[in-house]
N, C-alpha and C positions, 0 to 999 in steps of 0.2 A: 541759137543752136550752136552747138560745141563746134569744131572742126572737127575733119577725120583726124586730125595729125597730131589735135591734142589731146582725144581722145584715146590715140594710142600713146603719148607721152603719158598719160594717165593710167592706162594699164600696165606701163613698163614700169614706172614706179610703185604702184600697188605688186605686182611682182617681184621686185626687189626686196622691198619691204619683207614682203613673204620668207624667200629665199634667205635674207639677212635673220629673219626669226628661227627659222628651220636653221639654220647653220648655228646658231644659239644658242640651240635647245641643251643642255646638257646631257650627255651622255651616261645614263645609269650604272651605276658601280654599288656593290652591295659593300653595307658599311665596316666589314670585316673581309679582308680578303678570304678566296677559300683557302685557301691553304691553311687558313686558322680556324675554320671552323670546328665548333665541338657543341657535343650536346644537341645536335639539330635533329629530326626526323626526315630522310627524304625521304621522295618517293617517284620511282621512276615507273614511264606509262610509256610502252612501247605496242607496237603492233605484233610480233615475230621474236621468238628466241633466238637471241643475234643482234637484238635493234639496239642493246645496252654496251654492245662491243664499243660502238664511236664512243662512250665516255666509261669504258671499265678505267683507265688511268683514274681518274677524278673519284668513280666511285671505291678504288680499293685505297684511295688517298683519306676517304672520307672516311669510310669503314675504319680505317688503319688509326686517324685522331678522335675515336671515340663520339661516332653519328652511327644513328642506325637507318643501316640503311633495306629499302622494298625494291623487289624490282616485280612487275607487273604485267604480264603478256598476255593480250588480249586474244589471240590465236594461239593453236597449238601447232601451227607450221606443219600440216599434213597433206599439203600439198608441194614443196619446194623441193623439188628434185628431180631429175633427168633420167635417174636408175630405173628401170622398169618392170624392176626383179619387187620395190618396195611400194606392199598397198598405204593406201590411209593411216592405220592403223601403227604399222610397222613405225611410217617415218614420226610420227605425233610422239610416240614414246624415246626413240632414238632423240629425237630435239631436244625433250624433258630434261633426258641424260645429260645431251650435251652441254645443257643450259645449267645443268645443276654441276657440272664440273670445271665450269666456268668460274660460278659465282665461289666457289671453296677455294678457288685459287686467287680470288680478291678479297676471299676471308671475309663473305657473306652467307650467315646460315640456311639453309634447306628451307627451314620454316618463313622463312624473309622471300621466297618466291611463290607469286601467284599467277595463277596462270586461268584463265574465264573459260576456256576450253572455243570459243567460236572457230569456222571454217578457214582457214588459210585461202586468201583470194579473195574472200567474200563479206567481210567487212560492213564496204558500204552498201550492203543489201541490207543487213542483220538490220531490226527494229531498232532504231538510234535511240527512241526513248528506252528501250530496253536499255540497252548497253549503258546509254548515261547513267541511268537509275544502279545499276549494275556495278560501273564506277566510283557515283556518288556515295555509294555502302564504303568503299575500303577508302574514298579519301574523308569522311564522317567519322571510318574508323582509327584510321592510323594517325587522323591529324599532321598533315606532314607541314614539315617551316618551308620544304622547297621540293616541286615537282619536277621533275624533268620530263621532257615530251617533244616530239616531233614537233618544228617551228610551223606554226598554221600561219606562219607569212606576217611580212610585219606593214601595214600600208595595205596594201594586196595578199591576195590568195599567193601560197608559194604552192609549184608543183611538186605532188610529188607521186612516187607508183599508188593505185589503188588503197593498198593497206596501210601505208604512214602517213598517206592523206585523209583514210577515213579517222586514221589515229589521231593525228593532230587538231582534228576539229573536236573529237569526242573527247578527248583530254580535256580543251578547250572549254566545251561546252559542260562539260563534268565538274568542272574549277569554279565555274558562275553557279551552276544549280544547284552546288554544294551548302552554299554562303546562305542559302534562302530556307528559314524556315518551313513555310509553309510548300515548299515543292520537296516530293515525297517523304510526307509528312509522316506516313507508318514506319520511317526508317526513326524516326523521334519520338511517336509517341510509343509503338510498340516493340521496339528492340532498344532503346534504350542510349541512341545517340543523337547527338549534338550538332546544329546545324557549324560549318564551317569555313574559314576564310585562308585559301593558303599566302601567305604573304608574300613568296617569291618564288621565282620561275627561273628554270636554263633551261631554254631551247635548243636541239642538235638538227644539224642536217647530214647528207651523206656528200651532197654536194653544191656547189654554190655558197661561198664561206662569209656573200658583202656586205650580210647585214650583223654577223657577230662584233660583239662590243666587248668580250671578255673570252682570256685566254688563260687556259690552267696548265701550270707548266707539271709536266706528269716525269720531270726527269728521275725520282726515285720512284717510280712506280710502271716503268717503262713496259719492262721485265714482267711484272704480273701481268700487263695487259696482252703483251706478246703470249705469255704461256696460258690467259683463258682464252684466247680468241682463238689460239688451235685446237680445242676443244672444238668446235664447231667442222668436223671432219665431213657431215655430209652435204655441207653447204658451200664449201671453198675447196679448189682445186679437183686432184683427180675422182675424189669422194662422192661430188655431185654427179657424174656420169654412170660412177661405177663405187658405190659405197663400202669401203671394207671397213668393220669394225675394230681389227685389230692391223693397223696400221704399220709399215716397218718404221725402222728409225729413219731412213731415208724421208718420206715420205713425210713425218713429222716435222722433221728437219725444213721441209719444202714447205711445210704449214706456216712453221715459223714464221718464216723467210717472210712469205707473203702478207702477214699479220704485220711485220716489221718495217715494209716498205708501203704498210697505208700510214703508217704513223707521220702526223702532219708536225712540222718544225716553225717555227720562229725565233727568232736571235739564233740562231742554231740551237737551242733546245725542245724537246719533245712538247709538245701540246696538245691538249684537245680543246676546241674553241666553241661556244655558246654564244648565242643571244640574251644574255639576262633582264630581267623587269622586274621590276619591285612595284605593287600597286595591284588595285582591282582586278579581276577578272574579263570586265566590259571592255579593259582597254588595251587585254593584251595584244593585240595586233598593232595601234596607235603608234 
C-alpha cells in the first residue's frame, strides 16, 4: 500500500503536469490579423439593440475593408426604460431607429439588420428549440466566416443579465445545430439551403475582460463608434428616465462624452477586445 505522503507527491506532480500543459496550450490568433481582413461575411448575434456598441469600432473597420457585415437582434428592446410616458410599442420602434442610425454611421446597410422580433427580458423563457431553429435559418443563410456573440464562458458558464445569457448559449447552440444536416432538415430540403460550419468566432463581454486573447485597435475608427453609440438616446444618460426625441446639443455632447469614456485602451490606444476561436462548435467553450 502506497503512503499518504506519496500519494500526495503523486498528485502534485500529476498537477503539475497538468498546469505545465494548460500554460502550453497555445493561444489562438486568426491567421490573418483583422485589421486585414476582406472579403469575409460576418455575422453578429446580440440579444438587444445596443449589444453591437462593444464592437462597432471593429465592425465599421470591417465594413469600411470590404466584409459584409449582419447584425442580428434577437429582441426588440420593448421593455428597457425607466420613462413611464413610453408603452411597449413606442419603445420597440424608437430602438429600431436607434439601431438603424447607428449602423449608417458604421456604413452598415438597413437591409444588413435583423431583428426576430421576441420580448425584451424574456428570452430565456422563449421555446429555445424555436429560437435556435430560428437562428439556424439566417446563419444556413448568410453563411458567415466569423460570428460574433455574447462569450457563453470559456471552461465555465460566464454570468451574464438574463438576455446576453440566454443569447450567448443560443448563438452557441445555433453554431453546432447549423453544421448538422439532418437537424432542421425542412430548412434544406424545402427552402433550399445548406447545412453549415462557421469556422471562427469573437466573443464580446461588457465586463470582465480575463479571458480575451485578442485586441482590435479601433484607433481610426474611434470616431464612428463614439457618433453611433449616441445614437442610442433612450438607453444612456438622461434619455432613459426621461426620453426626448429631439435632443439639445448639449445633451448630445453629454452622449458623446459618455460613449467616449466606455472606450477601453491598451498601449494607449483605443480597442475593443474578444475572445477569439477558430474550430468546431462543440468546443467552443474548451
Amino acid at each position: 500500500m502506497k503512503s499518504p505522503g506519496s500519494v500526495l507527491l503523486a498528485l502534485a506532480a500529476c498537477c503539475g503536469v497538468l498546469t505545465l500543459a494548460a500554460a502550453q496550450t497555445p493561444v489562438q490568433k486568426p491567421d490573418l490579423p483583422v485589421e486585414k481582413w476582406t472579403g469575409k461575411t460576418i455575422l453578429l448575434i446580440g440579444a438587444h439593440a445596443d449589444d453591437d456598441a462593444l464592437s462597432h469600432g471593429t465592425l465599421a473597420m470591417l465594413q469600411a475593408h470590404g466584409n459584409q457585415v449582419y447584425v442580428l437582434t434577437l429582441t426588440t428592446g420593448n421593455v428597457g426604460t425607466q420613462d413611464p410616458r413610453l408603452s411597449r410599442l413606442q419603445l420597440a420602434d424608437i430602438r429600431r431607429q436607434e439601431e438603424l442610425a447607428a449602423l449608417k454611421d458604421l456604413g452598415i446597410a438597413p437591409d444588413h439588420y435583423i431583428n426576430l422580433g421576441y420580448d425584451d427580458g424574456m428570452l430565456e423563457f422563449e421555446d429555445h428549440k424555436a429560437v435556435v431553429e430560428n437562428l439556424v435559418y439566417w446563419i444556413r443563410k448568410l453563411r458567415p466566416d466569423v460570428l460574433f456573440a455574447w462569450d457563453p464562458g470559456k471552461v465555465y458558464q460566464r454570468w451574464h443579465k438574463a438576455d446576453h445569457r440566454a443569447a450567448a448559449y443560443l448563438a452557441a447552440d445555433a453554431a453546432r445545430a447549423a453544421m448538422w444536416r439532418l437537424l432542421f432538415q425542412g430548412q434544406i430540403s424545402q427552402q433550399g439551403l445548406k447545412e453549415f460550419t462557421i469556422p471562427e468566432y469573437m466573443f464580446y463581454n461588457d465586463y470582465d475582460f480575463q479571458d480575451e486573447n485578442l485586441w482590435v485597435d479601433i484607433s481610426a475608427f474611434e470616431e464612428q463608434r463614439v457618433r453611433a453609440g449616441s445614437h442610442y438616446i433612450s438607453q444612456f444618460g438622461p434619455g432613459w428616465k426621461n426620453y426626448n426625441p429631439n435632443p439639445s446639443e448639449e445633451e448630445l455632447k453629454a452622449m458623446k462624452a459618455l460613449v467616449r469614456k466606455g472606450i477601453r485602451t491598451r498601449d494607449g490606444k483605443p480597442i475593443e477586445g474578444f475572445r477569439y476561436y477558430r474550430g468546431l462548435p462543440d468546443a467552443i467553450g474548451k
